[in-house]
Every structure is written in C-alpha cells, then in structure tokens.
Legacy VTK file of the C-alpha trace (Angstrom):
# vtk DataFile Version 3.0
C-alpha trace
ASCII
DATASET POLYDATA
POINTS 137 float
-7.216 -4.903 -17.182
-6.742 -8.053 -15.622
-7.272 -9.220 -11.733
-3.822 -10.062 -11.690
-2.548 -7.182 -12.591
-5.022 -4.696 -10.367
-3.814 -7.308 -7.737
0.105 -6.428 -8.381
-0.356 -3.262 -8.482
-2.717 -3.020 -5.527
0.239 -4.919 -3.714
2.708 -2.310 -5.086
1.110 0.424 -4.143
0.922 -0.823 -0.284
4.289 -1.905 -0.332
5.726 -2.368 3.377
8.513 0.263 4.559
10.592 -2.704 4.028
9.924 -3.536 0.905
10.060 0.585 -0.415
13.168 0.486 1.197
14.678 -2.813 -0.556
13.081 -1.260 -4.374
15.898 1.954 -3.298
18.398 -0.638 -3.921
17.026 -2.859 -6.538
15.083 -0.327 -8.842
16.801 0.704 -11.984
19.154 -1.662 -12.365
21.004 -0.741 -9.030
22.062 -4.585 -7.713
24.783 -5.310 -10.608
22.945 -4.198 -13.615
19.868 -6.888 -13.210
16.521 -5.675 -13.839
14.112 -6.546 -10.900
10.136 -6.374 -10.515
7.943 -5.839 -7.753
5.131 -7.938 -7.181
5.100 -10.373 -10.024
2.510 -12.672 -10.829
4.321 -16.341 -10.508
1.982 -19.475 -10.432
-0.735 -18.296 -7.983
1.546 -16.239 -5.828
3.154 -12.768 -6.244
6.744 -12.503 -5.720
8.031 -9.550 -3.636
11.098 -8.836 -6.017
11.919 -10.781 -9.186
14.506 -11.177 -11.837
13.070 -12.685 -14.586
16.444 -12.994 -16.924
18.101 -15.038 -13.790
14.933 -16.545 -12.337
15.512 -15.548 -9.241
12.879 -14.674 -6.342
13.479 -12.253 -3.446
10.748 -12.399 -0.146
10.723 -10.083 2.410
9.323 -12.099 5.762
7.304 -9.835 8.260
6.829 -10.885 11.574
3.609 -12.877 10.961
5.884 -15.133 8.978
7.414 -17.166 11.836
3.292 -18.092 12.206
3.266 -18.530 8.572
5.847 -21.620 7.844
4.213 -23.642 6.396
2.315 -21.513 4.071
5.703 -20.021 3.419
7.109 -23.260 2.733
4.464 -24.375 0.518
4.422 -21.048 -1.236
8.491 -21.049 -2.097
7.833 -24.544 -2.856
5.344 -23.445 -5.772
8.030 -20.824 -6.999
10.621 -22.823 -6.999
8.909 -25.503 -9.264
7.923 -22.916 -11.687
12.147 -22.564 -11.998
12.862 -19.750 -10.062
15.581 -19.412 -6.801
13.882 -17.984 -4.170
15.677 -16.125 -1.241
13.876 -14.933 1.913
14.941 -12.112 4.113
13.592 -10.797 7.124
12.040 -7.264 7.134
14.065 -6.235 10.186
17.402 -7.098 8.197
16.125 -5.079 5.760
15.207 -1.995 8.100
18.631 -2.330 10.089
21.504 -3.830 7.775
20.197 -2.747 4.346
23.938 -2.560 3.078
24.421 -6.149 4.499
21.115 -7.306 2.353
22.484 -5.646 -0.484
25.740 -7.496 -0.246
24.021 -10.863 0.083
21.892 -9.697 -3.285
25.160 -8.989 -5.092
26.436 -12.388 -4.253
23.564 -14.476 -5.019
23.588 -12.680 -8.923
26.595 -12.947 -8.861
26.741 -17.143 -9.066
23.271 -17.102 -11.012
25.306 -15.231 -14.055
28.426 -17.634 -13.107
26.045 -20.969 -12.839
23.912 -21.868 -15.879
21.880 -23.692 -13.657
22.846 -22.874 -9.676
21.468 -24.961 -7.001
17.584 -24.198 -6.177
19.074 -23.280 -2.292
22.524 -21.417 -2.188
22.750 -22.556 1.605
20.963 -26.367 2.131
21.572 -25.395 5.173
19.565 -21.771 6.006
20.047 -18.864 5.043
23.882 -17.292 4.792
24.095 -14.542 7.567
24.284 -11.302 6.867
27.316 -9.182 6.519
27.390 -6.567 9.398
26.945 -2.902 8.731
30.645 -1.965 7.269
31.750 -5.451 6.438
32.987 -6.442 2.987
32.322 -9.907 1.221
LINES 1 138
137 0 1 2 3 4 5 6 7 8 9 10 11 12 13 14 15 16 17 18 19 20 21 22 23 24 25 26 27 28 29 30 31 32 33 34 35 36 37 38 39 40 41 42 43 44 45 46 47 48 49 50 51 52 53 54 55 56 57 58 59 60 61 62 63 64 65 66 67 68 69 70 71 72 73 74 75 76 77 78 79 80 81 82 83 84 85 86 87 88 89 90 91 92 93 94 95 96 97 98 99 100 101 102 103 104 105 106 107 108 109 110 111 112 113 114 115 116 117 118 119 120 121 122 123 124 125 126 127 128 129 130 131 132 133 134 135 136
C-alpha cells in the first residue's frame, strides 16, 4: 500500500471531534445526495472533506490556524489550482452551530450543481456567516 494512502488513513483514523462530528452530516450521502471523502490525497495536501463529482473542498480550521495563514493560504491556493472550490470553516462552528454548517454546505452544492463552472470563492469577500441555530436559508 502506498504512503499516501497509510497517510489518509492515518489522518482518518485521528480525525478531530470536529471533523467526526462534520462526517455525521456528510457521510452517506447525507448533504443533498453528494458523495464526500475524508482525507483525500489532492496535490501534496489532504483535504479534510471532498466531493470529487463537484470539485469541491471542505477545511475544518483549528485554533492553530489563525498562526497558520499563510500556510493556509498557500495550501487552498494549491487546491484550488488543481480545480477544486475550497471552503474553510472553523472547528468551533462546527462544535456549536453544526445545523448552521450544514446549511451553508447545502447552499454551496447547491450552486456547484446549478453553475457548470461557479466562481473559485462564493464570497470574494470572506466567508458567508453562518445561519444561527434554528434559522432557515
């Protein structure tokens, strides 16, 4: 077997509570009938989550991101030249507004299967905030 592979699956099996928590909602199909991946190979990086039919890209940031910009910019960067959308959220939104995450999911595969080609960034401006707990797009 392969180092990338042992390495995917290494990464897998240590998975943040985060990231278990996110793979509730994406696993079998769950966000709108899109198959998702954890920890997949792309370029020299692993993506957290990824759906390979609408190259799209999901990171969860941690709080040793906000030290990690630049790496993190240089990293989505990467992805995003190898054709893939990549949208980051932040492991607290995950922990605490899971529903609201899961909303913001829906949306962005939404336009993917609406836009043959949708813009690398949904927001050029940041990310779109999160629905609150209870609130409907």
């Amino acid at each position: 077997m392969g180092q990338r592979t042992e390495r995917a699956r290494e990464l897998r099996r240590n998975s943040t509570d985060a990231e278990w928590k996110l793979w509730g909602v994406l696993r079998n199909r769950q966000a709108i009938g899109v198959k998702w991946r954890r920890q997949v190979p792309i370029d020299r990086y692993f993506a957290d989550f990824a759906c390979k039919d609408l190259k799209l890209v999901i990171e969860l940031d941690g709080d040793q991101h906000a030290v990690r910009a630049e790496y993190d910019a240089a990293r989505t960067q990467v992805i995003e030249a190898c054709g893939y959308q990549v949208t980051r959220f932040g492991n607290l939104d995950v922990l605490t507004n899971l529903d609201g995450v899961a909303a913001r999911i829906d949306e962005i595969v939404r336009i993917a299967r609406t836009c043959p080609h949708p813009p690398t960034r949904l927001s050029p401006s940041g990310p779109l905030p999160l629905p609150r707990p209870g609130e409907v797009l």
